[in-house]
PDB file of N, CA, C and O in Angstrom:
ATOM      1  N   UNK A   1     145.563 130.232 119.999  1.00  0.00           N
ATOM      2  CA  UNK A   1     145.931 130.302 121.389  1.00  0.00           C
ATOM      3  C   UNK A   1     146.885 129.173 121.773  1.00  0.00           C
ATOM      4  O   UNK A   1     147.686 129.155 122.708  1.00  0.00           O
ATOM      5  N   UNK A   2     146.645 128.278 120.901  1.00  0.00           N
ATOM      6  CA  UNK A   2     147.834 126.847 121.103  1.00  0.00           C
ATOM      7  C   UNK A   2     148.997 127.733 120.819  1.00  0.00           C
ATOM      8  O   UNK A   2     149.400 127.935 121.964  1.00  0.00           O
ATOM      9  N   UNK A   3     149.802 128.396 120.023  1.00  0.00           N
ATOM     10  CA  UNK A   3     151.038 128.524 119.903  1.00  0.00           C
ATOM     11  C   UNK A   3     151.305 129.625 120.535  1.00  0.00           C
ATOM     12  O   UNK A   3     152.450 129.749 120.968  1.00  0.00           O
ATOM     13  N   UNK A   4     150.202 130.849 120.783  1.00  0.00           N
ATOM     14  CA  UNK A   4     150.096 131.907 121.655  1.00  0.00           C
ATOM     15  C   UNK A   4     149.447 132.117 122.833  1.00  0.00           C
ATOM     16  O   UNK A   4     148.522 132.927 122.896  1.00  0.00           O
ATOM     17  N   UNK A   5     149.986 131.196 124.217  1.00  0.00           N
ATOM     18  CA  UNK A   5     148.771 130.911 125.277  1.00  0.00           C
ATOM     19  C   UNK A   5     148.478 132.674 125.532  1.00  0.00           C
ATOM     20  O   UNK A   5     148.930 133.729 125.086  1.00  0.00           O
ATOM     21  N   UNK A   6     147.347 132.198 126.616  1.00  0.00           N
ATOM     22  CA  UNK A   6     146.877 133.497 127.172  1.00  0.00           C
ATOM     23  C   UNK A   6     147.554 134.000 128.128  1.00  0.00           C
ATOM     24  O   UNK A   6     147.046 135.076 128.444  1.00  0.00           O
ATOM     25  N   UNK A   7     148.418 133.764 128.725  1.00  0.00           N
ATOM     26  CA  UNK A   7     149.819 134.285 129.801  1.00  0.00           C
ATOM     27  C   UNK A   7     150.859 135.378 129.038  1.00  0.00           C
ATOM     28  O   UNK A   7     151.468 136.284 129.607  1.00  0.00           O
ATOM     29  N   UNK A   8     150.906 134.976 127.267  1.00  0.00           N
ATOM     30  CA  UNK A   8     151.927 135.902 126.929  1.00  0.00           C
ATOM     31  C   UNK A   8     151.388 136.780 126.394  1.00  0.00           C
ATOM     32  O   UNK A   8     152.054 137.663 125.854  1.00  0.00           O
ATOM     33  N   UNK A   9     150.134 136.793 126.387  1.00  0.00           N
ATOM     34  CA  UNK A   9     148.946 138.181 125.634  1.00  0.00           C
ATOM     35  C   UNK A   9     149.111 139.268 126.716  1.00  0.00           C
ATOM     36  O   UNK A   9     149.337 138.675 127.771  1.00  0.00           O
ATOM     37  N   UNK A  10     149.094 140.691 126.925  1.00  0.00           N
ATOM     38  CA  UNK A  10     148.908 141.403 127.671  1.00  0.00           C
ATOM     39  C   UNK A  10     147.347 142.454 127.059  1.00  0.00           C
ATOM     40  O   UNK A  10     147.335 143.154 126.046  1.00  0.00           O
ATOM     41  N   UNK A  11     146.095 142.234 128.110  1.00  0.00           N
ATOM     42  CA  UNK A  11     145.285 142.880 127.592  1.00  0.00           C
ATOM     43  C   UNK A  11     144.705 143.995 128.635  1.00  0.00           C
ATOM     44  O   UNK A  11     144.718 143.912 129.863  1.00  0.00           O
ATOM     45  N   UNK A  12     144.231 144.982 127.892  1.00  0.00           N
ATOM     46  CA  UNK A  12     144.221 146.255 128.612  1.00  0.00           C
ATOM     47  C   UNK A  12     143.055 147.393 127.632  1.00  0.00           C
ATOM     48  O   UNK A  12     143.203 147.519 126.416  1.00  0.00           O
ATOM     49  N   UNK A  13     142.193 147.968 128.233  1.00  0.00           N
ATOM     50  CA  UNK A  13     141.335 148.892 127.897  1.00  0.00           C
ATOM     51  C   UNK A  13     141.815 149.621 127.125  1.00  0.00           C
ATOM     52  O   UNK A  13     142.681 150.326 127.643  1.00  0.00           O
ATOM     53  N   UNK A  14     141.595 149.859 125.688  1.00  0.00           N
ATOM     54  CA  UNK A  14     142.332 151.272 125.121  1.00  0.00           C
ATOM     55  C   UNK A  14     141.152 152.440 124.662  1.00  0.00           C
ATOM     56  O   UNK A  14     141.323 153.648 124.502  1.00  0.00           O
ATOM     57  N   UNK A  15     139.966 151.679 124.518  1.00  0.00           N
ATOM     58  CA  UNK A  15     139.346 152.892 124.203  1.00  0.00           C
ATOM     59  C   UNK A  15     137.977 152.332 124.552  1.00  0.00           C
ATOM     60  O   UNK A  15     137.688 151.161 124.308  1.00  0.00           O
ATOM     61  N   UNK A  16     136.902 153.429 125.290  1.00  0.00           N
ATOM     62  CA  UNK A  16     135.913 153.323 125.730  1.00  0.00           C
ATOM     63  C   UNK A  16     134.633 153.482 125.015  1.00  0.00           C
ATOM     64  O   UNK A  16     134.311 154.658 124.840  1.00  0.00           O
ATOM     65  N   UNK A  17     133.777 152.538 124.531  1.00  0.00           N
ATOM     66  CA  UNK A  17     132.610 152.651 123.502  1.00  0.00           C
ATOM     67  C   UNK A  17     131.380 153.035 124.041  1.00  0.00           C
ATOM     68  O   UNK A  17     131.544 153.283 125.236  1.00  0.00           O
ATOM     69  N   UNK A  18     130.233 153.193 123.694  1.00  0.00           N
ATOM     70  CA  UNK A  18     128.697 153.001 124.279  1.00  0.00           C
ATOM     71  C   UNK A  18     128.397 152.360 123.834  1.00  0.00           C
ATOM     72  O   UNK A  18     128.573 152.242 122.622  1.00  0.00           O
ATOM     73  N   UNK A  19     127.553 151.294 124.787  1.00  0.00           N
ATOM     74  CA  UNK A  19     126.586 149.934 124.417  1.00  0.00           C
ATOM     75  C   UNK A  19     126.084 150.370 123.153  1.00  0.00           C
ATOM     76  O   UNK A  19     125.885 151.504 122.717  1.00  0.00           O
ATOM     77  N   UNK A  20     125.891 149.044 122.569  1.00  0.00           N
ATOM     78  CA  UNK A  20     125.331 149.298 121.700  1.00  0.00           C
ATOM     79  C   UNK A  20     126.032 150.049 120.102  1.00  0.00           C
ATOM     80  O   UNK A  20     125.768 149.579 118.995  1.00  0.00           O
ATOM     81  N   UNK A  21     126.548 150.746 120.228  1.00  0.00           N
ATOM     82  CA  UNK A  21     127.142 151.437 119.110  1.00  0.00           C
ATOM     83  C   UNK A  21     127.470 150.976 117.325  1.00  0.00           C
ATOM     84  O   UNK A  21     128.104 149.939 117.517  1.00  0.00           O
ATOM     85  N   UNK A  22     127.448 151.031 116.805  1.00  0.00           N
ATOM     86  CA  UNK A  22     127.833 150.566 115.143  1.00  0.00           C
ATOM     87  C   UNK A  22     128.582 149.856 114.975  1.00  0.00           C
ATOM     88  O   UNK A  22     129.540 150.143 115.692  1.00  0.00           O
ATOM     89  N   UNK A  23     128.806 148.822 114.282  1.00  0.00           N
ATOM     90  CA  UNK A  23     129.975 148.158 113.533  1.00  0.00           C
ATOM     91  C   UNK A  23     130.500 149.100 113.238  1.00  0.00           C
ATOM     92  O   UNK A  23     131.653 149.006 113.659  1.00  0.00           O
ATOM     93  N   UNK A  24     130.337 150.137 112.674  1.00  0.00           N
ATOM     94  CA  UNK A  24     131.137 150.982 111.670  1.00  0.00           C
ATOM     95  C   UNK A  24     132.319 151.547 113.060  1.00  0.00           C
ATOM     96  O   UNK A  24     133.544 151.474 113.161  1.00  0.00           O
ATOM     97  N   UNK A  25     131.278 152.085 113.944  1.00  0.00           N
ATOM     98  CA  UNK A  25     131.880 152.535 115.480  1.00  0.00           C
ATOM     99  C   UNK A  25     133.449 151.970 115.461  1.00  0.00           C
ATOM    100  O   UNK A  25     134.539 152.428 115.117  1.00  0.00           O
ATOM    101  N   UNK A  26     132.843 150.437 116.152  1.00  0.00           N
ATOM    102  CA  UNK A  26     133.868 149.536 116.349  1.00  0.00           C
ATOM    103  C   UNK A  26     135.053 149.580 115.781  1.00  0.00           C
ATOM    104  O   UNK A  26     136.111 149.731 116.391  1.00  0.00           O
ATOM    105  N   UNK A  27     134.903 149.426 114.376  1.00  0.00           N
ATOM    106  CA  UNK A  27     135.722 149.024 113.166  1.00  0.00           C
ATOM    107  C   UNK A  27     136.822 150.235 113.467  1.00  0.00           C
ATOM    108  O   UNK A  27     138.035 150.052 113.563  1.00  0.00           O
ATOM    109  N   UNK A  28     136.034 151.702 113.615  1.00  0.00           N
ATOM    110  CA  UNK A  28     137.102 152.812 113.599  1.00  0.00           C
ATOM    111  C   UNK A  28     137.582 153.021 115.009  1.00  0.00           C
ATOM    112  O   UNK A  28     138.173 154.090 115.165  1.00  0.00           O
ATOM    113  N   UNK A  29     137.467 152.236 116.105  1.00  0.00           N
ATOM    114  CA  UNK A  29     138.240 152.254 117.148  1.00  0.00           C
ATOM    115  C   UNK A  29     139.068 151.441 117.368  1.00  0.00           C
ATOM    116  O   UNK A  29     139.913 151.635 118.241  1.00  0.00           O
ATOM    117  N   UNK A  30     139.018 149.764 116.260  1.00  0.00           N
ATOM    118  CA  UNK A  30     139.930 149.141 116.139  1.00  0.00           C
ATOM    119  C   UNK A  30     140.816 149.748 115.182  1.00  0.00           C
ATOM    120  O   UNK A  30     141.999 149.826 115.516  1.00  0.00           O
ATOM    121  N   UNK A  31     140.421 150.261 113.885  1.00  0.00           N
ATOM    122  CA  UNK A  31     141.459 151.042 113.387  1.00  0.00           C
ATOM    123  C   UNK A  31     142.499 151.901 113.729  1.00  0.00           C
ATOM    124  O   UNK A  31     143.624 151.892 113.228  1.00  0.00           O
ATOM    125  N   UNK A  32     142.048 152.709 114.676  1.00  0.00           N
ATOM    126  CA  UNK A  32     142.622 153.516 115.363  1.00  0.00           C
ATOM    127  C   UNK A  32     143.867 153.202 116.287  1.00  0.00           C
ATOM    128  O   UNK A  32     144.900 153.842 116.483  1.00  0.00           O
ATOM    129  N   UNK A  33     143.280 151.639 116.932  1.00  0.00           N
ATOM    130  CA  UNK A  33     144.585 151.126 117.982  1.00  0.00           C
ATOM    131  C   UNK A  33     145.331 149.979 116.617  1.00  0.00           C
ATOM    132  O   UNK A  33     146.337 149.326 116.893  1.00  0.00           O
ATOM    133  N   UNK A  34     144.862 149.908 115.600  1.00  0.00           N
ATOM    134  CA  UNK A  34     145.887 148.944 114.881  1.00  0.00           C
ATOM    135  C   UNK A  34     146.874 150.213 114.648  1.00  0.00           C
ATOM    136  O   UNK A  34     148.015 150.106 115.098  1.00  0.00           O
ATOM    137  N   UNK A  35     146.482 151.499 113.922  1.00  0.00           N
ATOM    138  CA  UNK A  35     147.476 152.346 113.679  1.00  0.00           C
ATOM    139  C   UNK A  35     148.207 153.389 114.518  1.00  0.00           C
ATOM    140  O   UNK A  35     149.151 154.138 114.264  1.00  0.00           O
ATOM    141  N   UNK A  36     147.432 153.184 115.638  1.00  0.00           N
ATOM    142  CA  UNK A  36     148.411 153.509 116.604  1.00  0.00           C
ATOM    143  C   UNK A  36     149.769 152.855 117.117  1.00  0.00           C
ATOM    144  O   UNK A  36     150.907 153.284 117.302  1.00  0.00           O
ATOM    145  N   UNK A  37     149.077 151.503 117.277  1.00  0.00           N
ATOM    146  CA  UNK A  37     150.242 150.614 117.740  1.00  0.00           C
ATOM    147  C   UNK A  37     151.276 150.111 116.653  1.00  0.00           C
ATOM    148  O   UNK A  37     152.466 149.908 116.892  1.00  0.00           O
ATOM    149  N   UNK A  38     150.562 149.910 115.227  1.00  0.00           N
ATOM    150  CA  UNK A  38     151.675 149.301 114.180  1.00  0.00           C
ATOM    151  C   UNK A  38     151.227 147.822 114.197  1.00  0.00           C
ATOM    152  O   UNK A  38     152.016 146.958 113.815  1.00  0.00           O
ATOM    153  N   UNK A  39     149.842 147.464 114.676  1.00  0.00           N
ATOM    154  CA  UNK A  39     149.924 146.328 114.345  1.00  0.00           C
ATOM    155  C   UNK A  39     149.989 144.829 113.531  1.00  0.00           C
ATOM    156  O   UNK A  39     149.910 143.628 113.789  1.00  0.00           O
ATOM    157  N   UNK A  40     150.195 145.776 112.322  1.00  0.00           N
ATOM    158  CA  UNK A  40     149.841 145.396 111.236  1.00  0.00           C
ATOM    159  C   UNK A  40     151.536 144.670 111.027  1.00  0.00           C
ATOM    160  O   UNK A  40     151.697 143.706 110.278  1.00  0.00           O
ATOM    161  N   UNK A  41     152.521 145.203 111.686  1.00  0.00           N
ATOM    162  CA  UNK A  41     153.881 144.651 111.128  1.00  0.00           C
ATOM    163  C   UNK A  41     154.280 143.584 112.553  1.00  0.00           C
ATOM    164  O   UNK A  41     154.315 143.865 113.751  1.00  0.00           O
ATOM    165  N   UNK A  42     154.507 142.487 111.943  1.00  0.00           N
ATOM    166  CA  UNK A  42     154.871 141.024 112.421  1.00  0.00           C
ATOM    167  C   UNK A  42     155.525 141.357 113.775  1.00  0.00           C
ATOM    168  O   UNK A  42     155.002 140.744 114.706  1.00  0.00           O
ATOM    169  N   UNK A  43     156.711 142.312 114.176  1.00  0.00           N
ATOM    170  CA  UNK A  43     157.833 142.837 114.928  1.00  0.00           C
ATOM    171  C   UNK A  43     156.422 143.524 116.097  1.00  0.00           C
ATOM    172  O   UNK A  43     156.630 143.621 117.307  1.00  0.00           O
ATOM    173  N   UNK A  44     155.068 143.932 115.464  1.00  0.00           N
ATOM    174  CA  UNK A  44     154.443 144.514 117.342  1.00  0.00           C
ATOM    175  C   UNK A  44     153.253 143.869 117.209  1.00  0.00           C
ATOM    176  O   UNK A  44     152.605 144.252 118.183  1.00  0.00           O
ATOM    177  N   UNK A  45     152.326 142.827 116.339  1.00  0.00           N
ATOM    178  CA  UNK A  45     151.409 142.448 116.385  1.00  0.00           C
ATOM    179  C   UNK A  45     150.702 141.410 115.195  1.00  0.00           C
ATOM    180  O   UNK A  45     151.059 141.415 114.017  1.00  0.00           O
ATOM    181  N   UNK A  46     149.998 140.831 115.565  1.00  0.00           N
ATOM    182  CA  UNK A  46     149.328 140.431 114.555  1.00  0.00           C
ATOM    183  C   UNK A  46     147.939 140.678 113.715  1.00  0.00           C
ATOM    184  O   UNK A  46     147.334 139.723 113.230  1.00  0.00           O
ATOM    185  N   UNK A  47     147.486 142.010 113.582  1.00  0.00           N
ATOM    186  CA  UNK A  47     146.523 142.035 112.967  1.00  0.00           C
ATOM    187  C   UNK A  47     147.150 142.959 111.591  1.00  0.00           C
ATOM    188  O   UNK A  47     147.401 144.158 111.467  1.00  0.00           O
ATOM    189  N   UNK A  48     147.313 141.284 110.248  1.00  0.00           N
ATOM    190  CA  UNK A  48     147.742 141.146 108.901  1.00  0.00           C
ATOM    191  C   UNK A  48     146.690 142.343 108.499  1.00  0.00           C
ATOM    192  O   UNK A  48     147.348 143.236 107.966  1.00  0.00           O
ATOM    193  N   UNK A  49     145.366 142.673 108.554  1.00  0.00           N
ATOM    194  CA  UNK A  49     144.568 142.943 107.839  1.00  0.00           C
ATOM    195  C   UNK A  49     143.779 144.143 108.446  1.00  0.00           C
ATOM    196  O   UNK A  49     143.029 143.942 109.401  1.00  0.00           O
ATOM    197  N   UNK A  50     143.959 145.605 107.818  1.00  0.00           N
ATOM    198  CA  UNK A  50     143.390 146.575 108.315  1.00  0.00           C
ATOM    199  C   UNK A  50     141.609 146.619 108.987  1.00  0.00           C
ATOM    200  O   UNK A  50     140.899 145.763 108.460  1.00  0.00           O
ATOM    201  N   UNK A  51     141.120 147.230 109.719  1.00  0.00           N
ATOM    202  CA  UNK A  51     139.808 146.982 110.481  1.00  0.00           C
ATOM    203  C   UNK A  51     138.752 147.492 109.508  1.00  0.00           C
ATOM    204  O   UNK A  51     137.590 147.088 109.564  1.00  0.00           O
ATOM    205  N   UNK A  52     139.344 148.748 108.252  1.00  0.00           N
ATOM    206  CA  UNK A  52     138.999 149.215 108.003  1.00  0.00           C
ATOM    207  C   UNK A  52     139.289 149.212 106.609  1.00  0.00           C
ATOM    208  O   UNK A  52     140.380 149.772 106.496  1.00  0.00           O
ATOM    209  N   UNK A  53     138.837 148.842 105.412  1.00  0.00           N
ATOM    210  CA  UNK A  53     139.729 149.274 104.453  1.00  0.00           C
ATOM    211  C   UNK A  53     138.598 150.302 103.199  1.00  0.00           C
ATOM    212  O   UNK A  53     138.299 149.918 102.068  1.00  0.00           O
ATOM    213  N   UNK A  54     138.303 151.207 103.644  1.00  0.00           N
ATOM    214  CA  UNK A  54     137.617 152.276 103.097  1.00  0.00           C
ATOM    215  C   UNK A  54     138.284 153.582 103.609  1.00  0.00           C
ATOM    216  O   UNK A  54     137.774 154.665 103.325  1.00  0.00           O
ATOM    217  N   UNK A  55     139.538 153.494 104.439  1.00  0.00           N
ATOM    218  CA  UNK A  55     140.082 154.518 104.837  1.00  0.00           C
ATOM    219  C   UNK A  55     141.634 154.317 104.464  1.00  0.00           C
ATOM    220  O   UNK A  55     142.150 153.214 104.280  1.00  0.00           O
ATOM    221  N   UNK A  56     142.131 155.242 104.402  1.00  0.00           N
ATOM    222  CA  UNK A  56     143.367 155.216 103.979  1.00  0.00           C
ATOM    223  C   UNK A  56     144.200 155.234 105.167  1.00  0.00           C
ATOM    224  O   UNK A  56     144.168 156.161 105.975  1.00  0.00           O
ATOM    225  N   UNK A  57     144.962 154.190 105.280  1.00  0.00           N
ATOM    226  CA  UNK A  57     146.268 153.619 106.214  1.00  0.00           C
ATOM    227  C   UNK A  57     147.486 153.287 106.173  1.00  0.00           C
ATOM    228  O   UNK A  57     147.885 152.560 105.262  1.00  0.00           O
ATOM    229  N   UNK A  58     148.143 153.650 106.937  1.00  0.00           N
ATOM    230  CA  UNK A  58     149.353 152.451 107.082  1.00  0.00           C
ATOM    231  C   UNK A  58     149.321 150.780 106.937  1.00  0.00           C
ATOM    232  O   UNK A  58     150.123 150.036 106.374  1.00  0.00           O
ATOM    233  N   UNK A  59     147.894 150.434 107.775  1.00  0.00           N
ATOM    234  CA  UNK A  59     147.611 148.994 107.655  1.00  0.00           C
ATOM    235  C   UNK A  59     147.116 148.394 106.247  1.00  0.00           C
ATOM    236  O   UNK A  59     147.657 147.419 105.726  1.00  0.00           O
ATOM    237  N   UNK A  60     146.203 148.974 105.780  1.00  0.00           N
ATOM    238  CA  UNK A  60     145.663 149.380 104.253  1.00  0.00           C
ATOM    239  C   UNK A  60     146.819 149.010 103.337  1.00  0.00           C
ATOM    240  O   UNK A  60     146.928 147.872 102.879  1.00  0.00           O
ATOM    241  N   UNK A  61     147.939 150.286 102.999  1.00  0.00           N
ATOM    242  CA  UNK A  61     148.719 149.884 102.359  1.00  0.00           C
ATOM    243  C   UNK A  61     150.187 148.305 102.207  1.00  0.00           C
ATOM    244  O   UNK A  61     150.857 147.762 101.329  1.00  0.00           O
ATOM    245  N   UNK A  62     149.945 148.207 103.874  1.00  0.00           N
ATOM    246  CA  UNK A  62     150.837 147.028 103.839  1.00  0.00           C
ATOM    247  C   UNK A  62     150.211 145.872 103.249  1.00  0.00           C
ATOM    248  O   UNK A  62     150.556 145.114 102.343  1.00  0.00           O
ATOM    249  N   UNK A  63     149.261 145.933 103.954  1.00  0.00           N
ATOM    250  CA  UNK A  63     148.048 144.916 103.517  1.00  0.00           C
ATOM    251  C   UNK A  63     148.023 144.334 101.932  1.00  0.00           C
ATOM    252  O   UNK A  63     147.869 143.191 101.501  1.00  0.00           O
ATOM    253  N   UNK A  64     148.262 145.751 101.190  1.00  0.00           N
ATOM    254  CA  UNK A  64     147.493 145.985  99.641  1.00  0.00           C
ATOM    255  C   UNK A  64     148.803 145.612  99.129  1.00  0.00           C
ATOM    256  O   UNK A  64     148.794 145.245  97.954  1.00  0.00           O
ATOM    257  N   UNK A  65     150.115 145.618  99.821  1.00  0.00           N
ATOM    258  CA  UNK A  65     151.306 145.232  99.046  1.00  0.00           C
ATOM    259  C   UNK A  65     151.293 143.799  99.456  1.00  0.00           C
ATOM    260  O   UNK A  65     151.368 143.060  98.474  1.00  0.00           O
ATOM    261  N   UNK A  66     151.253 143.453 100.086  1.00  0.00           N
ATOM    262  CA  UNK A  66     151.399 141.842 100.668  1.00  0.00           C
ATOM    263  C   UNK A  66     150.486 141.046  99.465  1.00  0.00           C
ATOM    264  O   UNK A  66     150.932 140.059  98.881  1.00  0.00           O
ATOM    265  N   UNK A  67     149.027 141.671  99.159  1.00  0.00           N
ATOM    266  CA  UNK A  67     148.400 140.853  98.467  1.00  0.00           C
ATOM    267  C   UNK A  67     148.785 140.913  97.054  1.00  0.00           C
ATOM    268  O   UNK A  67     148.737 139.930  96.314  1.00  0.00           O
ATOM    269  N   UNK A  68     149.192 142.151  96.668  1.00  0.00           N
ATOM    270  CA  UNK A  68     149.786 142.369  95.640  1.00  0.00           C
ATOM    271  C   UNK A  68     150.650 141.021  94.921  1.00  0.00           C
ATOM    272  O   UNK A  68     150.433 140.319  93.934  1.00  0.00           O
ATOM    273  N   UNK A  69     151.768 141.064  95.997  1.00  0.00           N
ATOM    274  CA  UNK A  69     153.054 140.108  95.942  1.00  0.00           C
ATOM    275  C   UNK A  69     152.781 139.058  95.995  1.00  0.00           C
ATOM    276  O   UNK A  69     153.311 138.276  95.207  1.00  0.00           O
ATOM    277  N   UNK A  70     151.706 138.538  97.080  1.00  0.00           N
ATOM    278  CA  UNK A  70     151.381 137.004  96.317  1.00  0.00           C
ATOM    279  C   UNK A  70     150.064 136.810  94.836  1.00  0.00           C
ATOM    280  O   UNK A  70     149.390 135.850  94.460  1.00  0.00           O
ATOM    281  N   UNK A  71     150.165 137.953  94.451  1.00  0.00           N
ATOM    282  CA  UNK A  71     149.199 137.511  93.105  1.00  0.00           C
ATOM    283  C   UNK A  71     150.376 137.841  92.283  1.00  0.00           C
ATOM    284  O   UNK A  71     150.515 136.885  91.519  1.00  0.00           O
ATOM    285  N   UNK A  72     151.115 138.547  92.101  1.00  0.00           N
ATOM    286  CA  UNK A  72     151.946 138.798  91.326  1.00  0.00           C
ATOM    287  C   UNK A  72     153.301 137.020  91.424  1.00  0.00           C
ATOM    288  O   UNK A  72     153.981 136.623  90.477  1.00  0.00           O
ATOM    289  N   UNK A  73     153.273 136.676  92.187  1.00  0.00           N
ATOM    290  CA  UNK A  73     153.766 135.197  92.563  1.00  0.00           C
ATOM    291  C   UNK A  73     153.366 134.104  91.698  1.00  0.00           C
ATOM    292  O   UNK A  73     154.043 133.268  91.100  1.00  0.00           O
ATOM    293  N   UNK A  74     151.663 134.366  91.789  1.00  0.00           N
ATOM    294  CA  UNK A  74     150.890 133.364  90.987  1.00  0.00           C
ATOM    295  C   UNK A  74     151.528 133.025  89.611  1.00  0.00           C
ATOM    296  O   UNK A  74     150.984 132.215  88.861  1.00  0.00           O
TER     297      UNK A  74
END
């Protein structure tokens, strides 16, 4: 939040849960708005790392190349 105050965040309801509900729940409603939005690429967001990685993604695969490239670095 030091280099990203809370003034330049814009936050807003995207999807509505029931108390209580699953991690698993969660996980696939954050999945859902990472791959909706693209947040996985630097240019609309920062979440590097899919919510989900037992499902097959867009975020998943960027993810799986990024780590790739720095072991292949090593």
């Amino acid at each position: 939040m030091r280099r990203y105050p809370a003034r330049m965040w814009r936050f807003e309801l995207l999807e509505r849960l029931p108390a209580g509900c699953s991690e698993q729940r969660l996980r696939g409603a954050e999945q859902r708005a990472i791959d909706r939005f693209r947040s996985w690429r630097p240019q609309y967001g920062f979440n590097m790392n899919p919510a989900v990685w037992t499902v097959a993604s867009a975020a998943r695969d960027a993810a799986c190349q990024r780590i790739t490239k720095r072991l292949e670095a090593m």
